[in-house]
C-alpha positions as CSV (number, residue, x, y, z in Angstrom):
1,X,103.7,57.7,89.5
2,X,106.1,60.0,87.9
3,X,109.1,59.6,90.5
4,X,109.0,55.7,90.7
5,X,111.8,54.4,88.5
6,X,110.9,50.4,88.0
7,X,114.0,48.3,88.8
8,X,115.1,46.3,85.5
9,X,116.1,43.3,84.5
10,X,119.2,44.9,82.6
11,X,120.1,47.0,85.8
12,X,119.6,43.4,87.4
13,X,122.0,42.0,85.7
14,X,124.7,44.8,85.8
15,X,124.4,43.8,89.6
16,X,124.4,40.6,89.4
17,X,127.9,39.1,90.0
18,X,127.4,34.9,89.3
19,X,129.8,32.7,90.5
20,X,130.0,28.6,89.6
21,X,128.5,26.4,92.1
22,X,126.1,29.2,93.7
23,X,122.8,30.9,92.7
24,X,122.6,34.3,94.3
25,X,119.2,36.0,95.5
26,X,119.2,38.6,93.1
27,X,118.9,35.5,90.4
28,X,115.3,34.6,91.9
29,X,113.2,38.0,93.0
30,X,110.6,39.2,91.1
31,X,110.5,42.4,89.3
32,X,107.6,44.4,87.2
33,X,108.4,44.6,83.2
34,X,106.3,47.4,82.7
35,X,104.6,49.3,85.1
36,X,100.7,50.4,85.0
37,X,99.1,50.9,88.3
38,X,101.0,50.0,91.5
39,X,97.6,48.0,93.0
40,X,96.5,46.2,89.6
41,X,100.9,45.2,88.9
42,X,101.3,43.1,92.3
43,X,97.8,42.1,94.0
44,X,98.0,39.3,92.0
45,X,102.2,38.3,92.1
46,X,103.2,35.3,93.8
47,X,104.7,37.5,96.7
48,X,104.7,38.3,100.1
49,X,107.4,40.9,100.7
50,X,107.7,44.1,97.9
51,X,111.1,46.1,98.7
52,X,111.5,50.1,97.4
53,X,114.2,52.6,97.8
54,X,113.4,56.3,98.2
55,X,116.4,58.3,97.1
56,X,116.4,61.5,98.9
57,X,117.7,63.3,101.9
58,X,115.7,66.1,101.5
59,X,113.7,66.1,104.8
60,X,117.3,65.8,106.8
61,X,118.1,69.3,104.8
62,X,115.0,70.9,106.2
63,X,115.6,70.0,109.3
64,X,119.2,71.0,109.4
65,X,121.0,67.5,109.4
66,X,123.7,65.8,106.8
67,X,122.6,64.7,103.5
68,X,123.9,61.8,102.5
69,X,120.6,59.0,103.1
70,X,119.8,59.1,99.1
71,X,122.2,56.7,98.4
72,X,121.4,53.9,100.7
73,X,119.3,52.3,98.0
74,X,122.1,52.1,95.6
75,X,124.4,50.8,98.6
76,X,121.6,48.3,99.7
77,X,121.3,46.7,96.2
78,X,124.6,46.1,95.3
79,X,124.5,43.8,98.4
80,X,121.4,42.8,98.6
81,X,121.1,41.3,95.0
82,X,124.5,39.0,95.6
83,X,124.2,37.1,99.0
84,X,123.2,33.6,98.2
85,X,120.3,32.1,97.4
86,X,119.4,29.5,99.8
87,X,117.4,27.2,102.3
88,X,117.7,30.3,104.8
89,X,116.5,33.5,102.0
90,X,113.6,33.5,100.4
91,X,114.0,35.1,97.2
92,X,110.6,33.9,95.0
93,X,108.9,35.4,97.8
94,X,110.4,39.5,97.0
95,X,109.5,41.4,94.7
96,X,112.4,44.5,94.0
97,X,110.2,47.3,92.8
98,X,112.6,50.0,92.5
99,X,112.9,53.6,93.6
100,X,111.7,56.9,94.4
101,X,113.7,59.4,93.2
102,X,114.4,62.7,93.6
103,X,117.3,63.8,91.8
104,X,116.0,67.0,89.9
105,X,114.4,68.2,93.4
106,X,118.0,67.7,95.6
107,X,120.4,69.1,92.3
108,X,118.1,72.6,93.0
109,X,119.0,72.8,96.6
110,X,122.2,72.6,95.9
111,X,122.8,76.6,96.5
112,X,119.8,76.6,99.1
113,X,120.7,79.3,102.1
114,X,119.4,77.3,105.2
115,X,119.5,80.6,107.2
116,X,116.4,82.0,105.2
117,X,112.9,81.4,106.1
118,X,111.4,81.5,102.9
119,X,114.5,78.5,101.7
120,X,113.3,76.9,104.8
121,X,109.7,76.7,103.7
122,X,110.3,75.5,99.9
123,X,112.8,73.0,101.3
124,X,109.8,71.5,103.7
125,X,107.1,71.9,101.0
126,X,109.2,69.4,98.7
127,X,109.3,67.0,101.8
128,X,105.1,67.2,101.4
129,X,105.3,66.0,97.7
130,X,107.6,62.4,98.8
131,X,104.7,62.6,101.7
132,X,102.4,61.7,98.9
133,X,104.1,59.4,97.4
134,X,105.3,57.3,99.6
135,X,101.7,57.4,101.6
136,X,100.4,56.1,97.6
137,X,102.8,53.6,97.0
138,X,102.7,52.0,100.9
139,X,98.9,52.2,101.0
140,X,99.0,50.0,97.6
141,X,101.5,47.5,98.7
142,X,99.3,47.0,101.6
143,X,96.1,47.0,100.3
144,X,97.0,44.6,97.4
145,X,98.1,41.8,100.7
146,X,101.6,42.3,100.5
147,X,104.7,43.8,102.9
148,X,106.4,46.7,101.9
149,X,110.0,46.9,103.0
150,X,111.2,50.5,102.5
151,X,115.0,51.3,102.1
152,X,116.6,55.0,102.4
153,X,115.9,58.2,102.9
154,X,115.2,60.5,105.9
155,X,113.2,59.7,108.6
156,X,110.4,62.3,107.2
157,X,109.5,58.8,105.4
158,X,108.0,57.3,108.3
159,X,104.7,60.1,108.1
160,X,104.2,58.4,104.7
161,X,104.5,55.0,105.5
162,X,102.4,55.4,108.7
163,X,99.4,57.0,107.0
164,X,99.8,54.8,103.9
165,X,99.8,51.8,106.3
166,X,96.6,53.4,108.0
167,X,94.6,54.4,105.1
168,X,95.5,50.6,104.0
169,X,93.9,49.3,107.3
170,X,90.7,52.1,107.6
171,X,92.3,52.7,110.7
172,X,95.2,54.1,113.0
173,X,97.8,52.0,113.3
174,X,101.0,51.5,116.0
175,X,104.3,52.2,115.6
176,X,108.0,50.9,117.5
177,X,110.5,53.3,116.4
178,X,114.0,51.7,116.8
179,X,116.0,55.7,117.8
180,X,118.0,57.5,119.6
181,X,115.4,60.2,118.5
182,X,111.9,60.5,119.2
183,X,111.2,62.3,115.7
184,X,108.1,63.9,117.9
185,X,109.2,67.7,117.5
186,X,106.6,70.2,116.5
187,X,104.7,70.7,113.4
188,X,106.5,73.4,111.9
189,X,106.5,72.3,108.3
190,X,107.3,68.7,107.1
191,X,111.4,67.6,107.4
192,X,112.6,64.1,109.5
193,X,112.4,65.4,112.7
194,X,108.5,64.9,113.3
195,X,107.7,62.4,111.0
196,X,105.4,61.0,114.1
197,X,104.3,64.3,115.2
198,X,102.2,65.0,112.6
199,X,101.2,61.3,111.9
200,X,99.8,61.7,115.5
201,X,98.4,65.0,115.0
202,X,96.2,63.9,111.7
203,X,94.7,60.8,113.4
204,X,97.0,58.1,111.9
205,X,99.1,56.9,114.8
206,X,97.8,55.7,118.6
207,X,99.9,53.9,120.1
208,X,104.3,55.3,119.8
209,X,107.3,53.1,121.0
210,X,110.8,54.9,120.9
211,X,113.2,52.2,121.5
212,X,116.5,53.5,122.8
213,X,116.1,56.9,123.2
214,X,119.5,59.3,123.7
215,X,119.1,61.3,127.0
216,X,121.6,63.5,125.9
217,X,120.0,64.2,122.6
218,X,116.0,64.5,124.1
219,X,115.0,68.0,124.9
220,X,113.3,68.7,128.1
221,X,110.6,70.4,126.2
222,X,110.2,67.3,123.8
223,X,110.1,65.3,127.3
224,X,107.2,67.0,128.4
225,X,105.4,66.6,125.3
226,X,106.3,63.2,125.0
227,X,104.7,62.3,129.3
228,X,101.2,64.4,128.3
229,X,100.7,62.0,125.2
230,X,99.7,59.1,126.9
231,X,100.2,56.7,123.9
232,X,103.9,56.7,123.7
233,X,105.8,55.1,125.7
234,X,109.6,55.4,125.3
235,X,112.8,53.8,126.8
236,X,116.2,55.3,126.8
237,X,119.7,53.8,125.8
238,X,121.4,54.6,129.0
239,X,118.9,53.1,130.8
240,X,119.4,49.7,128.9
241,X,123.2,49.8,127.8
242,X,124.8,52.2,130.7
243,X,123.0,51.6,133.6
244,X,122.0,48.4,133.3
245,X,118.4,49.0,134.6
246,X,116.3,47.7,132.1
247,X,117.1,44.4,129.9
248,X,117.5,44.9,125.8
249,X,115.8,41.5,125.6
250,X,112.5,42.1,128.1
251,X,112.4,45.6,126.5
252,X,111.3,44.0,122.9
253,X,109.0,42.0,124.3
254,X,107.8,45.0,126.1
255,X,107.8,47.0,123.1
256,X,106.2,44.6,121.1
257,X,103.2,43.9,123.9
258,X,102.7,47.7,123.2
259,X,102.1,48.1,119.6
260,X,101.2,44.4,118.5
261,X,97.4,44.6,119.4
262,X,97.2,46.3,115.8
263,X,98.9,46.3,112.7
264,X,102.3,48.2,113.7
265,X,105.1,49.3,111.3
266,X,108.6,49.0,112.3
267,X,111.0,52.0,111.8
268,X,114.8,51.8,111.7
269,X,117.1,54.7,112.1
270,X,120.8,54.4,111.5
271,X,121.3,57.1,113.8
272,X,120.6,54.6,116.6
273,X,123.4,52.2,115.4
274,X,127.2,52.6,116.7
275,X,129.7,53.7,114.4
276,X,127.3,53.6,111.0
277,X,127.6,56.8,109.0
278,X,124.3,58.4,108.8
279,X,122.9,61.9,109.3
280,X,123.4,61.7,113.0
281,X,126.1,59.2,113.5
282,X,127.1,58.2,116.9
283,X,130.1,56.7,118.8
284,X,127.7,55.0,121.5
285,X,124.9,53.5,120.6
286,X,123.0,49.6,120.1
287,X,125.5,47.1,117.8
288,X,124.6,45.8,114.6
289,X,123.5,42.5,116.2
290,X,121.4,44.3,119.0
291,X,119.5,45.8,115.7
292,X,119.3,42.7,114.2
293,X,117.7,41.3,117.0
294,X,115.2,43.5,117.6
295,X,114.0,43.4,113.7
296,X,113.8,40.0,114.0
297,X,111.8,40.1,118.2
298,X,109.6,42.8,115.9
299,X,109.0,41.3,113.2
300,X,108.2,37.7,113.9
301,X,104.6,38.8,114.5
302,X,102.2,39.0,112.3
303,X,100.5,42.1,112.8
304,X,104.0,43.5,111.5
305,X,103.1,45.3,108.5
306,X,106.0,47.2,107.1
307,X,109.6,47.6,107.8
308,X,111.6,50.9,107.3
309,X,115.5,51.4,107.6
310,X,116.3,55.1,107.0
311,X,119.1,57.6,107.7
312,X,121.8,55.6,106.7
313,X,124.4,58.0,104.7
314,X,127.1,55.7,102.8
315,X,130.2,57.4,101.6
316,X,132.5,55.8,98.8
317,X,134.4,53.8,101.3
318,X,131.7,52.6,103.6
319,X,128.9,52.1,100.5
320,X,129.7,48.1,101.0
321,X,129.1,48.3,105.3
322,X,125.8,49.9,104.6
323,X,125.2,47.7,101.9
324,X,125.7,45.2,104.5
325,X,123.9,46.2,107.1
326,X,120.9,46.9,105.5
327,X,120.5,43.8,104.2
328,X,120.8,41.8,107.4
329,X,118.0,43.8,108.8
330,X,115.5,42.9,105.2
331,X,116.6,39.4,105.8
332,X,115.9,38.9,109.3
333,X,112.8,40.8,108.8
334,X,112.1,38.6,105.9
335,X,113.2,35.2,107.5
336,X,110.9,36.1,111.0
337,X,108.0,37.5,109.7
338,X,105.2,34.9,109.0
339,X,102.4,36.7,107.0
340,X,98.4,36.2,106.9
């Protein structure tokens, strides 16, 4: 694949920091010396869980938003690779594949004029190139028996990882989408606001959860859409964490008696977590523990059959909280998910 970079055992150990008396995760996960073909490297590998970074934020540009999500991989493994090793991680069982990058595509938008059309349409025709590859790479993970856990980028990423998850399966497949977007807006070329909508719309997703949707944030057009598709079903923020009419923990179950009657994939946006810098930060929205929670009320089933965390935007002084963050989330995914 030419923009998969294989994680290596000499960036590994740049990583790594070792301390006496401890062994760290990073010292035990499983990497790929030399990469051939994606199925043939890892159908075989002791492994249950393969985790990959996608380094862009070009979808967010096309759809208007602040860039930034490209370097939660970087952020991720820095933390990732150093909490312990122990009774309660389960380091033999992850393999760290590495990234896909798209460096050379986001250094040429650099002087993009977003009130053009025709900048518009090249911007979104680069976000249907990463739709390829991460639809390959998912579908490969999957079909070779193992979980993909996908790190980064916008939330254009989930089209990718639901059609990669379906073509896996020969079938559609559910989705719970952990938001204070629905990501369901029209299909007017590719960028991370309708990630879903066009996963719908080419037979790849029935049945839609949005978990903690903002009312302020959810236009009435997108709401009328949203009651005609009767395969989504949505709940709202306010409705959970304001007015108190609906209960966080009943609503996972809910959610999860909704999508778990098929494989489902699990999506994570930042955006939907208070105070975390991402390309739609917010002052009022789920804690880090709420999240936390509902990856693992998600994830403990085993019909769960990816996990993404996207939109997360790290700046130099808040690289170690995202680090942080998204590294719970993989290891309570990790630590609930029981697979075939």
């Amino acid at each position: 694949m030419e923009h998969l970079i294989v994680f290596t055992e000499k960036e590994k150990q740049q990583l790594l920091t070792k301390r006496k008396g401890e062994t760290k995760f990073g010292e035990h996960i499983q990497l790929i010396p030399n990469l051939t073909k994606i199925y043939d490297d890892i159908v075989n590998l002791d492994v249950d869980y393969v985790v990959f970074g996608i380094k862009e934020d070009i979808g967010i540009t096309a759809n208007f938003g602040k860039s930034g999500s490209y370097k939660a991989w970087d952020a991720t493994l820095k933390v990732l690779l150093n909490i312990q090793s122990n009774e309660f991680t389960s380091a033999k069982r992850v393999l760290v594949l590495g990234q896909l990058d798209y460096t050379e595509q986001r250094n040429a938008l650099v002087d993009v004029d977003l009130s053009k059309k025709k900048q518009i349409s090249k911007i979104r025709n680069l976000v249907g190139i990463i739709d390829k590859d991460v639809t390959y790479l998912v579908s490969s993970i999957i079909k070779a028996g193992k979980t993909p856990i996908i790190i980064g980028g916008g939330h254009n990423n989930a089209y990718g990882n639901i059609k990669g998850c379906a073509l896996a399966n020969n079938g559609k497949i559910n989705v719970v989408n952990f938001d204070a977007h629905s990501d369901f807006r029209a299909e007017e070329g590719r960028h991370s606001g309708n990630g879903f909508s066009y996963a719908f719309a080419e037979g790849f997703l029935k049945n839609y959860f949005i978990f903690g949707l903002h009312e302020n944030y959810t236009s009435e057009t997108l709401l009328k859409k949203m009651k005609k598709v009767k395969t989504i079903k949505h709940n709202t923020y306010e409705a959970i964490e304001v007015r108190n009419e609906l209960d966080f923990s009943s609503e996972i179950k809910y959610a999860l008696d909704y999508v778990s009657n098929r494989k489902f994939g699990i999506e994570i946006d930042c955006d939907a977590i208070r105070n975390i810098p991402s390309s739609a930060m917010t002052p009022s929205g789920f804690s880090v523990t709420q999240a936390r929670q509902f990856v693992n009320g998600l994830g403990k089933h085993s019909n769960a059959s990816y996990l993404h965390i996207c939109e997360a935007a790290p700046t130099e002084k808040t690289e170690i909280q995202i680090g942080k963050l998204v590294t719970y989330l993989i290891t309570d995914f990790i630590r609930a998910h029981k697979p075939k």
